[in-house]
Residue, then its C-alpha position, 0 to 999 in steps of 0.5 A: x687164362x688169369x690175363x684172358x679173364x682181366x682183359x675184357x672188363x679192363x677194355x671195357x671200363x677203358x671204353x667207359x671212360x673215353x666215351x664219357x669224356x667224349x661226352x663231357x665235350x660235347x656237353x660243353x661245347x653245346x652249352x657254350x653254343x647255346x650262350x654264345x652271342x648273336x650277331x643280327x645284321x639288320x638293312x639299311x634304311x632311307x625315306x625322304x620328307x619335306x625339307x628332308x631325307x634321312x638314310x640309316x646305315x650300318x645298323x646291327x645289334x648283338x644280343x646275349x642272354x641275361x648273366x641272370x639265367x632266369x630267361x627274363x632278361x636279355x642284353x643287347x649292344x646296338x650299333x648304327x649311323x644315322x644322317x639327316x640331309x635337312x633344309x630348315x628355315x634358319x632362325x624359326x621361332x618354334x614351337x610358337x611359331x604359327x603360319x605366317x602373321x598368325x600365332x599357335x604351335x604349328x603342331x610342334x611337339x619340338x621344344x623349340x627349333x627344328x629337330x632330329x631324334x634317333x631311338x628305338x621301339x622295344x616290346x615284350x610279346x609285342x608284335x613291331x611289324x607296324x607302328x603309327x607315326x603318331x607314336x613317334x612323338x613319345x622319344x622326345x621324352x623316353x629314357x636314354x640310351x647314351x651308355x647303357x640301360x636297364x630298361x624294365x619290361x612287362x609282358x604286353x608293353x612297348x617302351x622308347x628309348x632315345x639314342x641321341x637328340x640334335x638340334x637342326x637349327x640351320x639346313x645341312x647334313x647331321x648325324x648320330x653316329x651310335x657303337x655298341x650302346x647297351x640296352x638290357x631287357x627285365x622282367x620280359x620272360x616272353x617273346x622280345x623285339x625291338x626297332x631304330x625309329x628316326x624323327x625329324x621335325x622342322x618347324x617353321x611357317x610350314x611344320x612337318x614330320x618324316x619318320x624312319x623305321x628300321x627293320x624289327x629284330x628278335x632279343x629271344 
């Protein structure tokens, strides 16, 4: 009877603590999920211009939360290839060069010759879906991107950052070729987005500008 009496509250606690360590594991694993990072495929991407035709391929991002854990900040390694196919006048005297026996800027906003600049858009509550070509101007003087980046962020803004800048002085085939280059986002406590945009200025009697947008992704 005395064994009968012990057994059950015995049994019991055993019980208890099965499932509270079933439970501690779970609790575990979910937290680990939850800072997991993410992988985001993003699409290739291709347009064609005059004198031009640039394809994006093998774009993705990896985004992690901030090791902050204040929900303001997000951290994102982006990948991708880039290639301009360009027949640029060779030895164009930009950005001065105007049409032909005639002086002006010929609307370049080069620093002068012919030019290719990868880069991306980011903003915080800020939708990406459309961007005027127009804006494409400003990465020729956004920060860089080239190894990492910490990139202040407020709720309402749109920042640049330029991947890299290549000269295009003679017609052939260029590329920016970008692994893992890190962007970390501050201060953004609200929704995030960020989009590759690709440039390519030629200069010449004739001037023109193609753009290439990749496809927006969420930071979180």
């Amino acid at each position: 009877m005395r064994e009968n009496r012990v057994a059950g509250p015995m049994w019991a606690w055993r019980a208890a603590g099965v499932a509270l360590a079933a439970a501690a594991a779970v609790g575990c694993c979910a937290a680990g999920a939850a800072n997991a990072d993410t992988f985001v495929p993003l699409a290739d991407g291709h347009t064609a211009g005059a004198g031009v035709v640039i394809d994006s391929r093998g774009e993705h991002a990896v985004i992690s939360p901030s090791l902050a854990g204040n929900g303001a900040g997000r951290n994102v390694w982006i990948t991708g290839d880039v290639t301009a196919e360009v027949d640029t006048p060779d030895g164009a005297a930009g950005p001065w060069n105007g049409a032909a026996g005639t002086s002006g800027t010929n609307n370049s906003s080069t620093h002068g010759t012919s030019e290719l600049t990868v880069g991306y858009v980011v903003g915080c509550q800020v939708a990406l879906g459309s961007l005027s070509t127009s804006m494409s101007a400003a990465l020729g003087s956004a920060p860089s991107l080239a190894g990492s980046l910490s990139l202040p962020l407020k709720p309402g803004e749109i920042e640049w950052v330029t991947v890299d800048r290549k000269d295009l002085p003679h017609s052939g085939t260029y590329h920016v070729d970008y692994q893992d280059s890190q962007l970390s986002i501050e201060g953004c406590a609200g929704y995030a987005q960020a989009r590759q945009v690709v440039v390519v200025e030629i200069i010449g009697d004739d001037y023109s500008k193609t753009t290439l947008y990749g496809r927006p992704f969420g930071l979180g």
